[in-house]
C-alpha positions in Angstrom: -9.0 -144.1 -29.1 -9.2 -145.0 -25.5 -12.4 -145.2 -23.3 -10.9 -143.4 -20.6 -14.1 -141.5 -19.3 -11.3 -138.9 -18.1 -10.5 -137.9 -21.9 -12.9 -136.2 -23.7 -14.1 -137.3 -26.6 -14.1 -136.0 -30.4 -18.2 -134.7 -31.0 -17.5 -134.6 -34.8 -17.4 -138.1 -36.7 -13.9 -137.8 -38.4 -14.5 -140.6 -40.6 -17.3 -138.7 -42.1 -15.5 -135.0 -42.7 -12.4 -136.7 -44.2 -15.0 -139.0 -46.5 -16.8 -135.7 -47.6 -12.9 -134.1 -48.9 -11.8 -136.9 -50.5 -15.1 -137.1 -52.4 -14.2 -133.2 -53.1 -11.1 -133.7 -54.1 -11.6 -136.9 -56.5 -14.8 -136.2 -58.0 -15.7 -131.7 -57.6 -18.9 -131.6 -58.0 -20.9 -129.0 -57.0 -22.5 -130.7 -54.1 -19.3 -132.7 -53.1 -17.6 -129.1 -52.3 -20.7 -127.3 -51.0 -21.0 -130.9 -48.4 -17.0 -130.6 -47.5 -17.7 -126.9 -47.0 -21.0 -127.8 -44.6 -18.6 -129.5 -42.3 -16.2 -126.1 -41.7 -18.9 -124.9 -39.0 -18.6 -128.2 -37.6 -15.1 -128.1 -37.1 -14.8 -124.6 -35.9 -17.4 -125.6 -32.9 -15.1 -128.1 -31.9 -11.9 -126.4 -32.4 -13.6 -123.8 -29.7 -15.0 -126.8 -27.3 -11.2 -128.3 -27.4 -10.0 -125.2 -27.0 -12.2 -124.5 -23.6 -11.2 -127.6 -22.6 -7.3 -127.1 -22.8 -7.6 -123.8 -20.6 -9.2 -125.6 -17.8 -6.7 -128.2 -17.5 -3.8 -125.6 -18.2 -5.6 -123.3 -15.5 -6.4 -126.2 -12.7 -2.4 -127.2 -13.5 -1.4 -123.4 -12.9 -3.3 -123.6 -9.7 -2.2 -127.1 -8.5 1.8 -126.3 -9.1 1.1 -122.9 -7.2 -0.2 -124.7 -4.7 2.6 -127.2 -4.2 4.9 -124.2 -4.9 3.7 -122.6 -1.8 3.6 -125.8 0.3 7.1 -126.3 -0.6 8.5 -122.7 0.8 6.3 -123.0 3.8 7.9 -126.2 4.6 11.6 -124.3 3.7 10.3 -121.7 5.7 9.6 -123.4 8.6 6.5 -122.1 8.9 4.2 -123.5 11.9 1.2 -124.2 10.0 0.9 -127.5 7.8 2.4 -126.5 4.5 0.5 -129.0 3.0 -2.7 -126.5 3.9 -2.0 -125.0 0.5 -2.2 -128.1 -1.6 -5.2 -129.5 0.4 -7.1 -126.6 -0.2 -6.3 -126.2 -3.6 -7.1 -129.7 -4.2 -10.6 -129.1 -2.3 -11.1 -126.2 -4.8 -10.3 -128.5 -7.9 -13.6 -130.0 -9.2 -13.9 -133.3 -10.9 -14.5 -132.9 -14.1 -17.4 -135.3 -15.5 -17.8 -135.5 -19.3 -20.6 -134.3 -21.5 -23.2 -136.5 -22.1 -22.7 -139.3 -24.9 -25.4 -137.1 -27.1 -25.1 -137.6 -31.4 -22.3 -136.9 -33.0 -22.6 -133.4 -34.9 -21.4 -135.5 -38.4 
């Protein structure tokens, strides 16, 4: 894992969900499956955040490339203004994203 502070991080401990389904799967007991099974909510939540997460960037890329795409057909255009208008306000637009705070883990 890296520590760019760009690149969200994972807020369920891996290590621990894979430990509680190979303790399933080697020894079923009834509290090894029911603890495997606590973690499903877990991973739903952060299939959800992730999934949040990927729209933004695929929606601030959509805007970005429409931006450039327009900058690009002023400038074919010939069009008086500063094509690159469209790209510097659609970069102004684009907020910095800043990552959640480093709270516990969920597991």
């Amino acid at each position: 894992m890296t520590n760019d502070p760009r690149i969200p991080r994972p807020t369920v401990d891996q290590e621990a969900v894979l430990t509680h389904l190979h303790a399933a799967h080697r020894g079923p007991t009834p509290q090894s499956i029911w603890t495997a099974i606590a973690d499903i909510p877990i991973l739903l939540t952060e299939i959800g955040r992730l999934a949040q997460l990927l729209s933004r960037a695929r929606w601030d890329f959509a805007n970005l490339l429409a931006a450039a795409r327009a900058a690009v057909a002023a400038d074919h255009d010939g069009e008086p203004d500063d094509a690159l208008g469209y790209l510097r306000d659609a970069v102004a637009e684009h907020t910095t994203w800043t990552p959640p705070d480093d709270g516990e883990q969920a597991r």
